[in-house]
C-alpha positions in Angstrom: -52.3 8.8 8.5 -49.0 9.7 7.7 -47.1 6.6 9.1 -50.3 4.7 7.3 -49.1 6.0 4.0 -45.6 5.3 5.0 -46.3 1.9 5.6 -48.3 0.9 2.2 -45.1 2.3 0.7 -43.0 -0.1 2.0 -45.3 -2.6 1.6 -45.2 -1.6 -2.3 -41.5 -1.7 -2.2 -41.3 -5.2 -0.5 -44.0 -6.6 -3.2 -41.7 -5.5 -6.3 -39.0 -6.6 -4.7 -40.1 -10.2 -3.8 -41.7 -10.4 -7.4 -38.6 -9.3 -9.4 -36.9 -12.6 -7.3 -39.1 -14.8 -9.8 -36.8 -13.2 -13.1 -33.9 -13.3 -11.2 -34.4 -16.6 -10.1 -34.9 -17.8 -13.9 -31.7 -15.5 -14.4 -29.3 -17.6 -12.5 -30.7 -20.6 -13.5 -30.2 -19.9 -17.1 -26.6 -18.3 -16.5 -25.8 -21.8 -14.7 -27.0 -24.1 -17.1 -24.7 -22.5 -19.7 -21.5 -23.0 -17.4 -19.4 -25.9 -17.3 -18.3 -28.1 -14.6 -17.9 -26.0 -11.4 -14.0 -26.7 -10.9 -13.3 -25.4 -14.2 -15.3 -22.0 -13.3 -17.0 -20.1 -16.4 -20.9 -19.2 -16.5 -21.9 -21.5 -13.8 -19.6 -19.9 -10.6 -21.6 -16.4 -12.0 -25.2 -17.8 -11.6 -24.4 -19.8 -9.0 -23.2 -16.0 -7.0 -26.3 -14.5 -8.1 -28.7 -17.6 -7.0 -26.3 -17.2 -3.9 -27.1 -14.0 -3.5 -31.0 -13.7 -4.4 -31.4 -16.5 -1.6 -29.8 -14.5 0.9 -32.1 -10.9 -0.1 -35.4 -12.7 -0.8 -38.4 -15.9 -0.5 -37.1 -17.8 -3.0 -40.0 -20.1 -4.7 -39.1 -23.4 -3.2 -40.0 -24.9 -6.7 -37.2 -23.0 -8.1 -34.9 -24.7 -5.9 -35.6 -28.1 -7.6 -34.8 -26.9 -10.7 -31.2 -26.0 -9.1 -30.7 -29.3 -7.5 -30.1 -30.9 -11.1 -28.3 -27.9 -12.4 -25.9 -28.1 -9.0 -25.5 -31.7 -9.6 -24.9 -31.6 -13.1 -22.1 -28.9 -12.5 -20.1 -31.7 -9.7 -21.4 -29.2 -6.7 -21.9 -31.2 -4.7 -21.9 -28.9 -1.5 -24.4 -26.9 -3.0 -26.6 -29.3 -4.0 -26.2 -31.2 -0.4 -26.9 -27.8 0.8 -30.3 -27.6 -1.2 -31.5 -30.9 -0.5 -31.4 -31.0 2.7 -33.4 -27.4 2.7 -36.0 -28.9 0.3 -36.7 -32.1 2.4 -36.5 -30.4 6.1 -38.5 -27.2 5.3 -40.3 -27.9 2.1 -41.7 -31.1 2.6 -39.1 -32.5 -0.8 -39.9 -36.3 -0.7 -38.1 -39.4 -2.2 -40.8 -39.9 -5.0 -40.6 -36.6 -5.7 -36.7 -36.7 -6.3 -37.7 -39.7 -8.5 -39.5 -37.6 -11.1 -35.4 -35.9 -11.9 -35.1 -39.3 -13.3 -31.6 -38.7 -14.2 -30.2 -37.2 -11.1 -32.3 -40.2 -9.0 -30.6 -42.9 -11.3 -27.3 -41.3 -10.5 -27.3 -40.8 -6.9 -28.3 -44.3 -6.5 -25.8 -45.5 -8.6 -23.0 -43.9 -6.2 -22.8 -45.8 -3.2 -21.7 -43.2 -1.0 -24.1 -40.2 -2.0 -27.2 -43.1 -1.8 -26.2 -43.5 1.9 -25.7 -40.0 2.8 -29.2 -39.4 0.8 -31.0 -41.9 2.9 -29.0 -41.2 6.2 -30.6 -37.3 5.3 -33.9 -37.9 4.1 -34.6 -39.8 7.3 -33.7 -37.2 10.0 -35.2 -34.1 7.8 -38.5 -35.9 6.6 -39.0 -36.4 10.8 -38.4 -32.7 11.1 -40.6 -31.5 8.5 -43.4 -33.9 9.4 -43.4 -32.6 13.3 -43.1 -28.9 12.4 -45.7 -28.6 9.6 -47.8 -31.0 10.7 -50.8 -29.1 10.9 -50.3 -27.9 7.2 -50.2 -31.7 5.7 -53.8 -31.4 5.2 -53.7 -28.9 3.3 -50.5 -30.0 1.2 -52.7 -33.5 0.5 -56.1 -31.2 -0.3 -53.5 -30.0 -3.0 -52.5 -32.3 -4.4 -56.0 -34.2 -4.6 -57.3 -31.8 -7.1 -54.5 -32.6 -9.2 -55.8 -35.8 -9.1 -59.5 -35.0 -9.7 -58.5 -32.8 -12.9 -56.2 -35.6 -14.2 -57.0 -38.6 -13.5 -60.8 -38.3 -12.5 -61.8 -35.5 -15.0 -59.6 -35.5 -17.7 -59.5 -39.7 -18.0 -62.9 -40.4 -17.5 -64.7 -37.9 -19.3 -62.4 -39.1 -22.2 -63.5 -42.1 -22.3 -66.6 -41.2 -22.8 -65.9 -38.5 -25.5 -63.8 -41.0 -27.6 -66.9 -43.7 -27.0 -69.4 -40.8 -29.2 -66.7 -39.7 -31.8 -69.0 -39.2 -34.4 -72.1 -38.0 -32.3 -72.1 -34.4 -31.8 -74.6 -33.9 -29.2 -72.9 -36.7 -27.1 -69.8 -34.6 -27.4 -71.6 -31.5 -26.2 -73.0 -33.5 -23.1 -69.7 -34.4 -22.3 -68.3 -31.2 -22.5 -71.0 -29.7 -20.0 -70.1 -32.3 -17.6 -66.9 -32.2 -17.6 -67.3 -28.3 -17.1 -69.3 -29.0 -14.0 -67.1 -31.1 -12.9 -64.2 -28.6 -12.8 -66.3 -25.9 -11.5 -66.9 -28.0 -8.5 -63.4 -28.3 -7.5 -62.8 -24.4 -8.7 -65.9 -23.7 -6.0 -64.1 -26.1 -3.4 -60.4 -23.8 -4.1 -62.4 -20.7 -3.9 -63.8 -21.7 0.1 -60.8 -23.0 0.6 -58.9 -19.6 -0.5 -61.9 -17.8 1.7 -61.2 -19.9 4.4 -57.2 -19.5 4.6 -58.0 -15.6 3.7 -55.7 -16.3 1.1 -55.1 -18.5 -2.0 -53.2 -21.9 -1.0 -49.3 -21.3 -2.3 -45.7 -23.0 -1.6 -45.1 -19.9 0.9 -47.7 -20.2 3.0 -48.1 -23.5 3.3 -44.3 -24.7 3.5 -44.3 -26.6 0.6 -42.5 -26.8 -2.6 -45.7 -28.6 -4.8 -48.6 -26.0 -3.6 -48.4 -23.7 -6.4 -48.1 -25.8 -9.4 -51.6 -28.0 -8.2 -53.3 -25.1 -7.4 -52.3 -23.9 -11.2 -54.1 -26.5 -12.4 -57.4 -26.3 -11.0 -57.0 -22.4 -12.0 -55.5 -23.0 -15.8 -58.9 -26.0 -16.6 -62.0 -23.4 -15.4 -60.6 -20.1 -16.7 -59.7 -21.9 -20.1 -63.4 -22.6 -20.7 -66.2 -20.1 -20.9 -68.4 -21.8 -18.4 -69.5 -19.5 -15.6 -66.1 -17.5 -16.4 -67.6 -14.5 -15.1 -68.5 -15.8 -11.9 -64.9 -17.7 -11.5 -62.8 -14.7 -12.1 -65.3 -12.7 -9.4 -64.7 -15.4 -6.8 -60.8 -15.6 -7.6 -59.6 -12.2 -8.1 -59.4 -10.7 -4.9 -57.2 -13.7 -3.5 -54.7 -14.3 -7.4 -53.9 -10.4 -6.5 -53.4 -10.3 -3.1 -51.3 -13.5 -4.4 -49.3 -11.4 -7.1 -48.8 -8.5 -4.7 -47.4 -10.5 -1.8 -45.2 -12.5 -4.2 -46.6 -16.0 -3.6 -46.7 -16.4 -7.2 -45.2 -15.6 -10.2 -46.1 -12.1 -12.0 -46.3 -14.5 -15.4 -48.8 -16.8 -13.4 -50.8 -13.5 -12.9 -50.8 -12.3 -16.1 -51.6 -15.7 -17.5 -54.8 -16.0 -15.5 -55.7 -12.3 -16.9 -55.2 -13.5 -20.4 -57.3 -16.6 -20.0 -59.9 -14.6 -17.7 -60.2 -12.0 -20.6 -59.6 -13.9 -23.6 -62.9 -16.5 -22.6 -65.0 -13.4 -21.6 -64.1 -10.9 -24.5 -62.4 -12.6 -26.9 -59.0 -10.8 -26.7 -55.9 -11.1 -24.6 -54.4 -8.3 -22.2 -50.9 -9.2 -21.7 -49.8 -11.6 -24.3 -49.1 -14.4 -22.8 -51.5 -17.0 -24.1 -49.6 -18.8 -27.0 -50.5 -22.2 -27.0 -53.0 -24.7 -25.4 -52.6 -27.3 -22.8 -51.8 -29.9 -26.0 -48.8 -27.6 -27.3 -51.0 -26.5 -30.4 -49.8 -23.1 -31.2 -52.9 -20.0 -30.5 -53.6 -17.1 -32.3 -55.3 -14.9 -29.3 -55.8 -11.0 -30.3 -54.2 -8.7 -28.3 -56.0 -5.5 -26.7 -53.5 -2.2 -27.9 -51.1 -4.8 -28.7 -48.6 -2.3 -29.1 -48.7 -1.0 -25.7 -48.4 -4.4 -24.4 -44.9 -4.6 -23.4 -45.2 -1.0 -21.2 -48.3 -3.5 -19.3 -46.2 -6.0 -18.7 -43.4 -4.3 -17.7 -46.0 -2.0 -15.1 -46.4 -5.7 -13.3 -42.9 -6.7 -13.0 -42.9 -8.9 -16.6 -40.6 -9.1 -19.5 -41.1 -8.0 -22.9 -42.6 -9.9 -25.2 -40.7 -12.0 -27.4 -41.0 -11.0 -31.1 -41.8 -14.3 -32.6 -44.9 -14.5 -29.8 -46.4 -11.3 -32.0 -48.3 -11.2 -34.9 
């Protein structure tokens, strides 16, 4: 019993530990994007020790390190951002479309001779690597990455279409809101076996990939944004977003987010405060629960403090 309660311990302190990499992650990232160019020191060579330095104590979110790669590049370090690359592409599946979406960064680097040759020279020997040691997670990458594209372009798109077809009829615009709830739940019932299946909810850790996380974000930020079944989605999803949270797959804001949407559609008030706008930027008014104990709540999970324009 004894080393039992030892060992939760432990697995407390690990938990914390690997969750506060999320802030300081965003710390160094900040720090470096107000420095200068890396030969002429300042802010950057101080975020860049800490990034350093967080890589070397904890899992870093491989999503964070894209953000770096443009930061790195934009500071002229080039070692660094070699460095990162090459980690991205051989143990995080990092392909060449995906480096297309840093339209910048791609329009440079294929600009310069010499860093196009080196990228493709790379890409080709780690992309082999990746592809013969995760092989047996690629279907579950692509599974992904498909409900990205049944929210989007399925989903979203279609059922559009026929909402902007009835404009003015009300009850058509009621039918197509029911479908289109329907048509989320099914793929929120598809993550949720999936989750069950894996004994644990699909995330960039787990599954060696840098792109996990944000689709899986998706199919969770569509069905707990709508009251439909929202009791039944937050039973079927719980148990894995914490284990999630605790084991620092995600992000303690992620958490807290799904909380807020969880409670705001099934009592009308948020938890945490961190529901501020909707998913077409228009700015929310959400009631906070003993809004001003908030702050001590978030801070219990690992979370900053509010900011004071984010209150009412």
């Amino acid at each position: 019993m004894k080393k039992l309660f030892l060992f939760l311990i432990l697995l407390s302190q690990i938990s914390r530990a690997q969750n506060k990499s999320y802030q300081l992650c965003d710390s160094a990232i900040m720090l470096m994007h107000t420095g200068n160019n890396v030969m002429e020191g300042g802010k950057y060579r101080q975020g860049l020790a800490l990034w350093n330095s967080i890589n070397k104590t904890y899992m870093v979110n491989p999503e964070k390190k894209t953000y770096f790669l443009d930061v790195a590049w934009r500071n002229k370090d080039i070692e660094s951002f070699k460095e990162n690359l090459e980690n991205l592409i051989k143990d995080y599946g990092f392909e060449m479309n995906d480096l297309e979406k840093h339209q910048q960064l791609y329009d440079e680097l294929k600009a310069n001779r010499v860093m196009w040759d080196w990228l493709n020279s790379v890409y080709e020997k780690n992309h082999k690597l990746y592809l013969s040691k995760y092989a047996d997670n690629l279907w579950l990458v692509q599974k992904c990455r498909d409900y990205v594209f049944i929210n989007e372009k399925i989903i979203f798109d279609v059922v559009n279409a026929f909402r902007w077809g009835g404009a003015n009829d009300e009850s058509q615009q009621h039918k197509v809101d029911s479908i289109q709830q329907q048509l989320s739940w099914n793929v929120f019932v598809d993550l949720f076996e999936l989750s069950s299946q894996l004994k644990h909810l699909p995330n960039n850790f787990d599954c060696n990939h840098f792109s996990v996380n944000s689709n899986v974000a998706n199919v969770l930020s569509e069905n707990l944004s709508n009251k439909y079944k929202i009791e039944e989605k937050w039973l079927l999803i719980r148990p894995y977003l914490k284990s999630a949270f605790t084991e620092g797959k995600i992000a303690p804001l992620s958490y807290l987010y799904y909380c807020d949407l969880y409670s705001n559609n099934a009592f009308g008030y948020q938890i945490y405060g961190t529901i501020t706008y909707n998913r077409n930027g228009e700015k929310l008014t959400v009631p906070i629960k003993d809004e001003e104990s908030v702050n001590a709540r978030r801070a219990a999970k690992g979370v900053g403090p509010m900011k004071t324009s984010n209150k009412k």
